[in-house]
C-alpha positions as a printed Julia matrix, in Angstrom:
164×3 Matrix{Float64}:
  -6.31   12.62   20.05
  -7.55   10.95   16.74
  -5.27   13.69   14.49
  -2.29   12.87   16.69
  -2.6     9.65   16.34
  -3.23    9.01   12.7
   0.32   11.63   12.16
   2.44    9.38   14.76
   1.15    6.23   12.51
   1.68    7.49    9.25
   5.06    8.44   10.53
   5.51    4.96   11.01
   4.0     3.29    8.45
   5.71    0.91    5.61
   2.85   -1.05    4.72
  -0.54    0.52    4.69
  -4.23   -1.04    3.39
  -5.54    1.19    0.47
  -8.54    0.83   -0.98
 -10.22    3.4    -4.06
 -14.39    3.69   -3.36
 -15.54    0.2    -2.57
 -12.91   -1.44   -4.34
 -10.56   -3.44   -2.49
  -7.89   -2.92    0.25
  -4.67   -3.83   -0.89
  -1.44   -3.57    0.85
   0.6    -1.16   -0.99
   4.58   -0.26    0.84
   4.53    3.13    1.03
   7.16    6.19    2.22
   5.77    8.48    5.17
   7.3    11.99    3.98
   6.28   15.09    6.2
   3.31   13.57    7.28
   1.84   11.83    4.0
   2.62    8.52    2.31
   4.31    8.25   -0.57
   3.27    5.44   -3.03
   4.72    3.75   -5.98
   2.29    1.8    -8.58
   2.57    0.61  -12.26
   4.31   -1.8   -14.46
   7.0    -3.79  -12.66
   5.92   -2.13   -9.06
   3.14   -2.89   -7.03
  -0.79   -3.2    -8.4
  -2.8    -0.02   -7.48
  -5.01    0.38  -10.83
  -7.5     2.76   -9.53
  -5.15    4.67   -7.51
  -3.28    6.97   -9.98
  -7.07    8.22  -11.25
  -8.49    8.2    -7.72
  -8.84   11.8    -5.85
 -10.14    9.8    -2.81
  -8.78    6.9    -0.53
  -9.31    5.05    2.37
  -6.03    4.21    4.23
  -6.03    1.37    7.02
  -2.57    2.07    9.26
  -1.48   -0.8    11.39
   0.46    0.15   15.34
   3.33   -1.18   16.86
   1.75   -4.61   17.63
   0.35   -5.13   14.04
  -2.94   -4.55   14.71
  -5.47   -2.1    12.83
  -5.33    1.26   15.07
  -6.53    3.96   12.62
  -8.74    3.92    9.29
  -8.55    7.38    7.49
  -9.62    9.43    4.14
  -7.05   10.72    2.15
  -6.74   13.09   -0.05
  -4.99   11.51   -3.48
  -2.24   14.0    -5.64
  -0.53   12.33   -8.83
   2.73   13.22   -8.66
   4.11   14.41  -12.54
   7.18   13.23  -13.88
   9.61   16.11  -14.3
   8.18   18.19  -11.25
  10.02   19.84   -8.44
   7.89   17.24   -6.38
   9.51   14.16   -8.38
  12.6    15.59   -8.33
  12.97   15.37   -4.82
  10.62   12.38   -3.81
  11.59    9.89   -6.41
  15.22    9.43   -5.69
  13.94    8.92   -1.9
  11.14    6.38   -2.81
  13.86    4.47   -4.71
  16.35    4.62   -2.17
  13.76    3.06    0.08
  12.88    0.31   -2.4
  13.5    -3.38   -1.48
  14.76   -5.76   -3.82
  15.4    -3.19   -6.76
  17.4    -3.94  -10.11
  20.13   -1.76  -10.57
  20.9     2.21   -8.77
  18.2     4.29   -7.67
  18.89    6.62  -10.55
  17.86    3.78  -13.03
  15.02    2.91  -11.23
  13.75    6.67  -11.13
  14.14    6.67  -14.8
  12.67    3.51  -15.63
   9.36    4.41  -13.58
   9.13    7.79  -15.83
  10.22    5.83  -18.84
   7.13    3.08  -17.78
   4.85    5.13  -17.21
   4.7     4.15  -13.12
   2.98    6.44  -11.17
   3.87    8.28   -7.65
   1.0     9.19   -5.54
   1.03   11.85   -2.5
  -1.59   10.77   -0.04
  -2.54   13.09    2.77
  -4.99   12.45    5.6
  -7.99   14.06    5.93
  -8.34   15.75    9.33
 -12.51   15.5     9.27
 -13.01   12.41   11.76
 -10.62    9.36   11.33
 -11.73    6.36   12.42
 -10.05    4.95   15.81
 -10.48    2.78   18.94
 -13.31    2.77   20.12
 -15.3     3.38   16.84
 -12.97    0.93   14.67
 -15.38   -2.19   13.21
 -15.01   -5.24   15.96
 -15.13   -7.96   13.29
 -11.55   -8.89   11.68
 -12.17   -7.4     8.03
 -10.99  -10.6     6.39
 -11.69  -10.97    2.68
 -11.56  -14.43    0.38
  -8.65  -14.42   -1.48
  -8.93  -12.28   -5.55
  -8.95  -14.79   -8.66
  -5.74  -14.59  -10.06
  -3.48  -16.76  -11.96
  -1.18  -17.79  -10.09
  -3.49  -19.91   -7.78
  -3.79  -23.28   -8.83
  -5.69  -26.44   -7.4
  -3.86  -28.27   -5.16
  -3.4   -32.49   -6.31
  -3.26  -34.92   -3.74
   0.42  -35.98   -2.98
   1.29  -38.81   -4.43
   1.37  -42.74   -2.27
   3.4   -45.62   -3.08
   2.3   -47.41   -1.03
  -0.78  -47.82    1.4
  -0.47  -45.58    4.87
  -1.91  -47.0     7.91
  -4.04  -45.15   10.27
  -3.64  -45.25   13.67
């Protein structure tokens, strides 16, 4: 049950929950290809620091109703520039990419000219995690430090506002 279940949501994934060791979980798109996920990380792409390096990684895969239905391992394959593999997964992963400057072929080449990196992960068949055995509280985390948050000022009054 659990095996067929994390293959029909990987099939369907576009957004999954990654997280390296006890790093993390960050929501990384991704490209389900013959039952793995295909991700993209690097300069100009998505943040996945620990990824690339990783050999290991926890993948959280949401159903049809958004909710958490599966939490697997994954096994974690750099993909090499110049490979059969990027050969035919690149232009696909570009294809696929929302928002992107210019053709697929230039984006291809700019992530081997970056130095982005593709990642191959494939689940783990030794026990995935699903319903009933998935944790019961919601997994929430406090927002990372980063710089784009700022404190929020007050607005500004002209004049004096009445309460009612």
């Amino acid at each position: 049950m659990t095996a067929a279940l994390v293959e029909e949501a990987v099939k369907k994934a576009a957004v999954a929950w990654i997280n390296v060791g006890a790093g993390p979980a960050r929501a990384l798109w991704c490209l389900p290809v013959d039952g793995t996920l295909i991700v993209v990380s690097g300069p100009g792409e998505q943040t996945a620091p620990e990824l690339p390096e990783a050999t290991r990684a926890t993948v959280r895969l949401r159903g049809d109703t958004g909710g958490l239905i599966v939490i697997c391992e994954t096994a974690v394959a750099r993909i090499a520039p110049g490979s059969e593999d990027w050969a035919a997964l690149a232009p696909q992963l570009a294809a696929k990419r929302l928002n992107a400057s210019g053709t697929a072929d230039d984006l291809v080449a700019r992530w081997e000219n970056d130095g982005c990196a593709i990642v191959r992960l494939t689940p783990a068949t030794d026990q995935p995690a699903a319903a009933p055995a998935l944790p019961d509280d919601a997994q929430a985390a406090p927002p990372r430090e980063t710089p784009a948050r700022v404190p929020v000022r007050r607005p500004f009054r002209l004049h004096r506002v009445r309460r009612r």
